[in-house]
C-alpha positions as a Markdown table, in Angstrom:
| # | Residue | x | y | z |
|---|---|---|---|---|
| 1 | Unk | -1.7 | -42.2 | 75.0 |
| 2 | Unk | 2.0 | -43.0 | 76.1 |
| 3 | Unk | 1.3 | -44.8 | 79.5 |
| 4 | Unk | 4.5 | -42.9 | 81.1 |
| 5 | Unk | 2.0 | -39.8 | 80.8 |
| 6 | Unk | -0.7 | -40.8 | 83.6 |
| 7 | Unk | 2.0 | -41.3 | 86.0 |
| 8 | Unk | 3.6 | -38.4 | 85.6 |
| 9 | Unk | 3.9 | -35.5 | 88.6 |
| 10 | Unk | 2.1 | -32.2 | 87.4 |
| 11 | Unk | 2.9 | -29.2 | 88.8 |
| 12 | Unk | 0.5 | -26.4 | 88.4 |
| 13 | Unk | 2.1 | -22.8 | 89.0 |
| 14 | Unk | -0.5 | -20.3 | 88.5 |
| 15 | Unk | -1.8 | -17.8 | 91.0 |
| 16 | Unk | -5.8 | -18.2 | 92.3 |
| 17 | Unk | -7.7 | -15.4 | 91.0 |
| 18 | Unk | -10.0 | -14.0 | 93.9 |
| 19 | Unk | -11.1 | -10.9 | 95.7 |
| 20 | Unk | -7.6 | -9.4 | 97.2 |
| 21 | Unk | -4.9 | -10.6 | 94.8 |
| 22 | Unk | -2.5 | -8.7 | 94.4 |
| 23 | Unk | -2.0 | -6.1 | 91.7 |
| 24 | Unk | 0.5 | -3.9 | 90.6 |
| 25 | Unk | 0.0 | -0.8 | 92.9 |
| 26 | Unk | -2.6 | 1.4 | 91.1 |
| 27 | Unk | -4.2 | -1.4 | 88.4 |
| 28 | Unk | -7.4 | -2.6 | 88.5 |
| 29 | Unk | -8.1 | -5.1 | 91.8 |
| 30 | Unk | -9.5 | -8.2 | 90.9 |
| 31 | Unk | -13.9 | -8.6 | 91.5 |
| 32 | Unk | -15.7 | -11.2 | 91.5 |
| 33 | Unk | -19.8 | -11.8 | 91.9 |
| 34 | Unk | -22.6 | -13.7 | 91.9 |
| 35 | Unk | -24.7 | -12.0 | 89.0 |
| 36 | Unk | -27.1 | -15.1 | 88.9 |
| 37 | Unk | -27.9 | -17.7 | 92.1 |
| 38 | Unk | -29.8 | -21.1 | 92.2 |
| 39 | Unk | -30.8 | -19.8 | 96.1 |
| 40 | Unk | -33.3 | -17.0 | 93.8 |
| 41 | Unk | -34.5 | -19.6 | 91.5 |
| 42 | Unk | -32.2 | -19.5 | 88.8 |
| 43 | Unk | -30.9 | -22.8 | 87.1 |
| 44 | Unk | -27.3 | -22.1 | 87.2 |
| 45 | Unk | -24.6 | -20.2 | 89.0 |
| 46 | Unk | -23.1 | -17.2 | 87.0 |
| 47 | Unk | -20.5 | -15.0 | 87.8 |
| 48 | Unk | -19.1 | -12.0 | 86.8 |
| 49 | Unk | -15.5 | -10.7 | 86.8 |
| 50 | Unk | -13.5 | -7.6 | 87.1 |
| 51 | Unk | -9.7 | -7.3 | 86.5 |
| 52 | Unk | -6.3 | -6.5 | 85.0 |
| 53 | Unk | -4.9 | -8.2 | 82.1 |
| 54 | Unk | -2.1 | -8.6 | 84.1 |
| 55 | Unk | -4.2 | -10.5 | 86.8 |
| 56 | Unk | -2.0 | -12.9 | 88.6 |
| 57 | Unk | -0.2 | -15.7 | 86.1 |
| 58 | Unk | 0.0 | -13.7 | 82.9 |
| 59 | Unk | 1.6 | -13.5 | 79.5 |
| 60 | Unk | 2.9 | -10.4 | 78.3 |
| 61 | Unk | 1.9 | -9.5 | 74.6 |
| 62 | Unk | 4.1 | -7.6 | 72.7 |
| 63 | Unk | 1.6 | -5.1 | 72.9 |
| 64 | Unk | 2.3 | -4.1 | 76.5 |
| 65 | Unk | 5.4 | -3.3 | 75.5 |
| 66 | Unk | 5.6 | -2.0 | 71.6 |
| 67 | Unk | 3.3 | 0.5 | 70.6 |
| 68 | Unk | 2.9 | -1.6 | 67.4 |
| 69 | Unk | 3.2 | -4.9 | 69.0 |
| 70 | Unk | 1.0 | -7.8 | 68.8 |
| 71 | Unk | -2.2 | -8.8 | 70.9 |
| 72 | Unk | -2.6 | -11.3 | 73.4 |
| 73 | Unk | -4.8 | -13.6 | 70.8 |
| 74 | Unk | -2.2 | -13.0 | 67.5 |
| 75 | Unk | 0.9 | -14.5 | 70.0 |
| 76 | Unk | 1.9 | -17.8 | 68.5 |
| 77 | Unk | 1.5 | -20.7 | 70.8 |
| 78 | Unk | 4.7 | -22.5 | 70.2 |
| 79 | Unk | 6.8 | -20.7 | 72.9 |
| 80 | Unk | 4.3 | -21.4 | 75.7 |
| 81 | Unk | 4.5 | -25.3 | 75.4 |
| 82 | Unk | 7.5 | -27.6 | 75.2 |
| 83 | Unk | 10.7 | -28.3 | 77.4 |
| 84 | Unk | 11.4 | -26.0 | 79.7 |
| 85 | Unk | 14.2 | -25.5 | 82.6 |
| 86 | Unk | 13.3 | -23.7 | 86.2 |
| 87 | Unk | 16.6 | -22.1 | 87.4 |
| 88 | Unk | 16.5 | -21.6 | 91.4 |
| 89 | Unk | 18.2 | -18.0 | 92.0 |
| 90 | Unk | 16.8 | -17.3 | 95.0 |
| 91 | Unk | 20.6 | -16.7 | 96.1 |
| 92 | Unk | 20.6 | -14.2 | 93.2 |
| 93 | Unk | 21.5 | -10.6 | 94.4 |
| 94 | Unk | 20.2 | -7.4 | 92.9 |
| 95 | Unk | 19.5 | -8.6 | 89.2 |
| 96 | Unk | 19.9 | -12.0 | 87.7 |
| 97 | Unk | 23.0 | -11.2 | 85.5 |
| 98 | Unk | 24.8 | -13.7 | 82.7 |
| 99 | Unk | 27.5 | -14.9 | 85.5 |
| 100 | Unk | 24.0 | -16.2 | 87.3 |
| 101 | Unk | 22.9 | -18.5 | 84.3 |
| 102 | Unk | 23.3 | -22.0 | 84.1 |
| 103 | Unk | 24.7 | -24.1 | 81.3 |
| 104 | Unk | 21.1 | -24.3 | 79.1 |
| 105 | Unk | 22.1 | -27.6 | 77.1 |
| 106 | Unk | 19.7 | -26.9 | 73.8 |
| 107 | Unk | 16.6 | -25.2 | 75.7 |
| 108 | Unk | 14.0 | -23.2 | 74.6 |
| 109 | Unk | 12.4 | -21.6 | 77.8 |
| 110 | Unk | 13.8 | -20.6 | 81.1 |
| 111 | Unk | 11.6 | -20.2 | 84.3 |
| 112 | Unk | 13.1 | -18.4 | 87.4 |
| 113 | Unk | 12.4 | -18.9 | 90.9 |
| 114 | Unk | 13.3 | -15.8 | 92.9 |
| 115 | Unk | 10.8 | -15.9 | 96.0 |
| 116 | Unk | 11.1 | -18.6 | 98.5 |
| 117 | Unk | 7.9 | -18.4 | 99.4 |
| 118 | Unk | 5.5 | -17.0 | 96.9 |
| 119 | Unk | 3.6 | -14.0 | 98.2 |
| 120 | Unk | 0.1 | -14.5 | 98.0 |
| 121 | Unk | -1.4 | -12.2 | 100.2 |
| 122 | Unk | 0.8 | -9.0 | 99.5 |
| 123 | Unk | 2.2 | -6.7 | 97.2 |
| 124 | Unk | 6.1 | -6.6 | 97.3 |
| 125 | Unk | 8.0 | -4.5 | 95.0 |
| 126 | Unk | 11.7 | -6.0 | 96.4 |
| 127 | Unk | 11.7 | -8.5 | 93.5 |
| 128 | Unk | 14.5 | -9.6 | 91.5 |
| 129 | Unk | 14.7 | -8.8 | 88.1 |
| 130 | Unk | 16.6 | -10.0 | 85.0 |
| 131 | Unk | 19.1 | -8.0 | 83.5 |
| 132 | Unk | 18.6 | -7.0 | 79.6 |
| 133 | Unk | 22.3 | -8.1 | 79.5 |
| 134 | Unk | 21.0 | -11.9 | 80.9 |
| 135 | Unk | 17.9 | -11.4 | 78.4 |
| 136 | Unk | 20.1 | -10.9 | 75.6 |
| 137 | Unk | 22.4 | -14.1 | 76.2 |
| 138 | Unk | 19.7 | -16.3 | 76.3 |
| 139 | Unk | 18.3 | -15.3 | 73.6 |
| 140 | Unk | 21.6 | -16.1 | 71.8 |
| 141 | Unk | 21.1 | -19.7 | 73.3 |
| 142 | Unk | 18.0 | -19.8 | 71.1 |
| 143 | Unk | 15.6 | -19.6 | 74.5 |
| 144 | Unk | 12.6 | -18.0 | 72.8 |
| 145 | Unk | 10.5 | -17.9 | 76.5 |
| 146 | Unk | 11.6 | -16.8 | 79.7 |
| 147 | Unk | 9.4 | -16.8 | 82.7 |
| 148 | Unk | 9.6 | -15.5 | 86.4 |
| 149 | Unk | 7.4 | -15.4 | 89.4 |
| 150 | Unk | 7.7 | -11.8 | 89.9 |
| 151 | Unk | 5.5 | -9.7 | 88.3 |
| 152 | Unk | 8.2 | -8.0 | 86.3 |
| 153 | Unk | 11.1 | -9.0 | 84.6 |
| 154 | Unk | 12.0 | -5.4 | 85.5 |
| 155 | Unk | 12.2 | -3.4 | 88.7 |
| 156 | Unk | 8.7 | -1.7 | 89.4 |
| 157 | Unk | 9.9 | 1.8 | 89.3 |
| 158 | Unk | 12.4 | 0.9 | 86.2 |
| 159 | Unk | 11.4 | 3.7 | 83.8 |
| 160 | Unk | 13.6 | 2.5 | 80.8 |
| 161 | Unk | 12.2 | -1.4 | 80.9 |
| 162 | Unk | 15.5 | -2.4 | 79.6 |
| 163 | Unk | 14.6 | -6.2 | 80.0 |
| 164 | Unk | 11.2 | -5.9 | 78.4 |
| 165 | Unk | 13.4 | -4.4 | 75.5 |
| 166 | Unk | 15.4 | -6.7 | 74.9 |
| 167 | Unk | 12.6 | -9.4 | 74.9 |
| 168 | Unk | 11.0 | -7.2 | 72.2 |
| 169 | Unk | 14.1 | -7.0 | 69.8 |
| 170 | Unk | 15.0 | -10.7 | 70.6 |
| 171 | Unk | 11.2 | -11.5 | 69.3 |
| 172 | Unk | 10.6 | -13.5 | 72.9 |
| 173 | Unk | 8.0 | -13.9 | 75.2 |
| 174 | Unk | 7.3 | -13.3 | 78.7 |
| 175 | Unk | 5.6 | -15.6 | 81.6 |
| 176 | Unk | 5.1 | -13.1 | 84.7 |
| 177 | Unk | 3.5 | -14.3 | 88.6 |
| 178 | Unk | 4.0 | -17.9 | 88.3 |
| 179 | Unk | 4.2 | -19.8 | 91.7 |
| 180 | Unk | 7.3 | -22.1 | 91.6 |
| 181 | Unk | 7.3 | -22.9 | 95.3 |
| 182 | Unk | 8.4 | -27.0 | 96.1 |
| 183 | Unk | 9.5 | -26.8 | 92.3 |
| 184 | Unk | 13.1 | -28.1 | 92.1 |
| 185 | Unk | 15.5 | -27.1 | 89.7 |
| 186 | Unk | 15.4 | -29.3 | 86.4 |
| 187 | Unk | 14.2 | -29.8 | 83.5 |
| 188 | Unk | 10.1 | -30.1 | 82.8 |
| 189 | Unk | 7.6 | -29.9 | 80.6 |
| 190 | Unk | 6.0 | -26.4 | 80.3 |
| 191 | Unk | 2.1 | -26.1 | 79.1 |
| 192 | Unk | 0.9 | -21.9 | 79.9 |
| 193 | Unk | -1.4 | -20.8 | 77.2 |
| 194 | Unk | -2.8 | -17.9 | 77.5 |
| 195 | Unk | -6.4 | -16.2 | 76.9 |
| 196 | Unk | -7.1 | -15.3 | 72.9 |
| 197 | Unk | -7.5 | -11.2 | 73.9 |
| 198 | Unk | -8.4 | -9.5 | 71.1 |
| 199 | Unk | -6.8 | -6.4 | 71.6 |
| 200 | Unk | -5.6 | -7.9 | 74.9 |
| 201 | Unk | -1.8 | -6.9 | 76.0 |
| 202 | Unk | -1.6 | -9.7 | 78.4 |
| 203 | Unk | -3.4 | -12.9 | 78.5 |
| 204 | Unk | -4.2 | -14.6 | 81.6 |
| 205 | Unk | -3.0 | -17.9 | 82.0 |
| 206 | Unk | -3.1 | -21.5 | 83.5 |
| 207 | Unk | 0.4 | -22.5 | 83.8 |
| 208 | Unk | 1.4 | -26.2 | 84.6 |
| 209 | Unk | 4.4 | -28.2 | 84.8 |
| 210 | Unk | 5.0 | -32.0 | 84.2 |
| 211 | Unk | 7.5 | -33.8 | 85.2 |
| 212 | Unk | 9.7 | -35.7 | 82.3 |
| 213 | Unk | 10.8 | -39.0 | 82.1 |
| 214 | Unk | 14.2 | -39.5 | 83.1 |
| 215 | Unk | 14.9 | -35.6 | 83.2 |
């Protein structure tokens, strides 16, 4: 192993999964309990867990979106690891549009920060969503992931899911909830897989950044 690697900052952006994490209003809360307990004799600890697929950090399958589209275990992996770049638009207003995007310089995935403080502890539907328009440009810039901490790339009472659209006909995918607080702007290295769901149309994922030489 390269010995750059050890020494390098690691940024992990995924939610906690625990009683009272938020969930889109109406979904399935997350549970959690002790089904066996070394206090009544048992060797081991085991636990059992009750949730959305779309459970805090999450990757859309093309299933969620597309009637026809693939599960959460047939996504290919390449999209969720590599080179990414985390674009601060937290002074982003309304939507994040094309006049809002950077100059990509040959990159594959594109993470947005919108909150400035993640929120944790509460559901908030004032998000700010990316435009099918913005969708559609990068996907011309050959970006074949694009990732938000909000839990939508669309508004939560959008009806037409314009941006989830255009990541279907651009053959993308979709990182939602991720926690990019004290994550400056730059380029990184992106590892999010997510769960093989068999018939899953989201995969819950642990989603980690690391810093890059030089970047």
């Amino acid at each position: 192993m390269s010995s750059w690697r050890s020494s390098l900052r690691i940024f992990d952006i995924s939610q906690v999964l625990r009683p009272g994490l938020p969930v889109w209003p109406g979904d399935t809360e997350f549970g959690f309990e002790r089904t066996w307990r070394m206090e009544d004799g048992s060797p081991v600890n085991v636990g059992k867990m009750t949730m959305t697929t779309h459970s805090g950090t999450h990757a859309d399958a093309p299933l969620h979106y597309s009637a026809d589209g693939m599960d959460a275990a047939s996504m290919e992996l390449d999209p969720f690891i590599g080179q990414c770049l985390v674009v601060d638009a937290r002074g982003v207003s309304g939507e994040i549009d094309v006049a809002d995007l950077p100059h990509l310089d040959s990159v594959d995935r594109v993470l947005f920060r919108t909150w400035d403080s993640f929120p944790h502890d509460e559901w908030r539907s004032d998000w700010t969503p990316i435009s099918s328009e913005a969708i559609e440009w990068l996907a011309l810039q050959g970006v074949k992931l694009i990732g938000t901490d909000a839990p939508s790339v669309d508004p939560q009472d959008s009806k037409t899911m314009d941006a989830h659209k255009a990541v279907a006909k651009n053959a993308m995918r979709i990182l939602e909830g991720l926690v990019l607080d004290g994550v400056e702007e730059g380029r990184y290295e992106l590892i999010a897989l997510p769960l093989k769901v068999g018939g899953g149309d989201a995969g819950l994922t642990r989603a980690i950044l690391r810093e890059i030489p030089d970047a």
